[in-house]
C-alpha positions as CSV (number, residue, x, y, z in Angstrom):
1,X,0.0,0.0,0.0
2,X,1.2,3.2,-1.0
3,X,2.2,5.7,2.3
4,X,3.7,8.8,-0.1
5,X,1.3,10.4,-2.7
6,X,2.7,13.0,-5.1
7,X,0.9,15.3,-7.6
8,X,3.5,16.1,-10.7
9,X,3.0,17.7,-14.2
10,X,4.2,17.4,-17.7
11,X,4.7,19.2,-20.4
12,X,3.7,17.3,-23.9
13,X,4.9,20.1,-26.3
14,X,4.8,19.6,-30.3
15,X,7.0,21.4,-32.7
16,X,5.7,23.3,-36.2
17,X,6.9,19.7,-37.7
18,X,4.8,17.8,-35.6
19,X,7.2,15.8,-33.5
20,X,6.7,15.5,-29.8
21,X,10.2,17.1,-27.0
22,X,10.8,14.1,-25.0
23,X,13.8,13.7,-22.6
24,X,15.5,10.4,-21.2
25,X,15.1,10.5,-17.3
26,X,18.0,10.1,-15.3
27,X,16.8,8.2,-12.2
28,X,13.8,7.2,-10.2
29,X,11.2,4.7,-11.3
30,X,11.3,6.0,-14.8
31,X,15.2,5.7,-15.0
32,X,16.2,5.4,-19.0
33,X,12.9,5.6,-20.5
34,X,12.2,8.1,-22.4
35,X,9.4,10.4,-21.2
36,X,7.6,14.1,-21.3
37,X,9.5,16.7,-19.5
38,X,7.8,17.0,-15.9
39,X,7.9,17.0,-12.3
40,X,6.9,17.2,-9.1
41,X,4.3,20.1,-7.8
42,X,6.4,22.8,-5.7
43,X,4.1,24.3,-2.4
44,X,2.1,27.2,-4.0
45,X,2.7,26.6,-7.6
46,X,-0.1,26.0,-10.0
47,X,-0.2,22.7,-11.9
48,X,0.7,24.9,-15.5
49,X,3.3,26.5,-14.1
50,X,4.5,23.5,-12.6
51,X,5.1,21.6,-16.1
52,X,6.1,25.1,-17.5
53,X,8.7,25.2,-15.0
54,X,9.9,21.3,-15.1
55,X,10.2,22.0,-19.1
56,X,12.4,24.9,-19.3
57,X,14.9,23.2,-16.3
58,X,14.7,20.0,-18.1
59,X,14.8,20.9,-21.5
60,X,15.6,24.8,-21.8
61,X,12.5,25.5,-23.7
62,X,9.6,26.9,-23.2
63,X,5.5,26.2,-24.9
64,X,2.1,27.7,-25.3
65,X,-0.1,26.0,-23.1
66,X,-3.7,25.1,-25.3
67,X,-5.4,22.6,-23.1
68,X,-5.1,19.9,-20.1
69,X,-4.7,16.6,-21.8
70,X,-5.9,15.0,-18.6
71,X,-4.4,13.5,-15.3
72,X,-3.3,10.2,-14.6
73,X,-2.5,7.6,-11.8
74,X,1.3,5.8,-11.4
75,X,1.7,2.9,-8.9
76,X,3.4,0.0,-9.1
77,X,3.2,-1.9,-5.9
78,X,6.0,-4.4,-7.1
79,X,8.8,-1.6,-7.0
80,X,11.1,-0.3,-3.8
81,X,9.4,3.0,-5.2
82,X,6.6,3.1,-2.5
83,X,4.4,6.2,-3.5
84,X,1.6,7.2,-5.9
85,X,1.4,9.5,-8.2
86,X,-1.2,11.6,-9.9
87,X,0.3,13.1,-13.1
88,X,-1.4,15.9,-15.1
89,X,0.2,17.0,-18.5
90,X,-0.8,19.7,-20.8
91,X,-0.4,19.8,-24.1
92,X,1.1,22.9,-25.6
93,X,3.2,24.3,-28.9
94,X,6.9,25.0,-28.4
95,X,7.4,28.6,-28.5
96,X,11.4,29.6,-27.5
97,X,14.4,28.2,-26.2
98,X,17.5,26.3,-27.3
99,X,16.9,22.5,-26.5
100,X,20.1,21.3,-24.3
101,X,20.3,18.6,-21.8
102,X,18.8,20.0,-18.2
103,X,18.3,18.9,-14.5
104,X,17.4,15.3,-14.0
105,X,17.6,14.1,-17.8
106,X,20.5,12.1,-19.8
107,X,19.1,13.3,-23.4
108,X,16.1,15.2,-25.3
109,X,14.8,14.7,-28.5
110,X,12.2,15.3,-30.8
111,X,9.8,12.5,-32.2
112,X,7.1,11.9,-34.3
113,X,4.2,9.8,-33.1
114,X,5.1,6.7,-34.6
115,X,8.3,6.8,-33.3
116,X,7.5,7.1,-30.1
117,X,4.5,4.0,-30.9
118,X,7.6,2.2,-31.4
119,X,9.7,3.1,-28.9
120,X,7.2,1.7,-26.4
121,X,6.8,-1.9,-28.5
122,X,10.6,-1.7,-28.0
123,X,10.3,-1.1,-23.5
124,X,11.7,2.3,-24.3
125,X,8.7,4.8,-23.2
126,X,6.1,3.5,-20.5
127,X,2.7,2.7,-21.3
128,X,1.3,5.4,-19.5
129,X,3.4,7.5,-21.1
130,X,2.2,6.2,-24.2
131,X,-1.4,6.7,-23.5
132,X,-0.6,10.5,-22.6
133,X,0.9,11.3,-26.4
134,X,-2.4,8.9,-27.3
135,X,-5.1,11.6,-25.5
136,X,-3.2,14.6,-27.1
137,X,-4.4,13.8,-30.3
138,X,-7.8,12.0,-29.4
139,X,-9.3,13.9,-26.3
């Protein structure tokens, strides 16, 4: 049973080409896969400001919000990682910013959809994960 819950946020941010800014996470649950830049919920921050915050520190750019995609539940009750987490993302346009390698990430990257379809065949992006790149096209 979980004893920790966390609320974090993500930023799913498309380019003019189409292609999705994804970064490899450096450790935690997530460690190597590839993911949306995002974080945990800092005291007195709102949730868009949250994953605007996590993307620029992560990735050193910056995005147009346009709408919540929606939130989303993480446990596994099979890892040392004893916590739950509620994730919200928001999908968004990139507006500025050079893309480097930030805090907490090994590499970023831009990808289409399909790429990241099989990137997740392959155990490289989670299924929730996934599911989030999924809603911002269909929700």
């Amino acid at each position: 049973m979980a004893t920790r819950y966390i609320v974090g946020c993500g930023a799913v941010v498309r380019n003019k080409d189409g292609k999705y800014l994804m970064v490899k996470q450096m450790n935690g649950y997530w460690r190597s896969k590839w993911i949306f830049p995002g974080g945990k919920l800092e005291l007195g921050e709102t949730l868009e400001d949250c994953a605007r915050r996590e993307l620029i520190e992560e990735t050193g750019c910056d995005f147009e919000i346009s709408r919540q995609i929606g939130a989303y539940v993480s446990y596994d009750p099979a890892t040392e990682h004893e916590k739950q987490v509620v994730l919200v993302y928001y999908l968004g346009n990139y507006t500025c910013g050079e893309l480097r390698i930030g805090d907490g990430v090994t590499e970023v990257g831009w990808f289409y959809f399909d790429e990241i379809e099989n990137m997740t065949a392959e155990g490289k992006v989670p299924k929730i994960i996934f599911q989030v790149a999924l809603d911002s096209i269909h929700k």
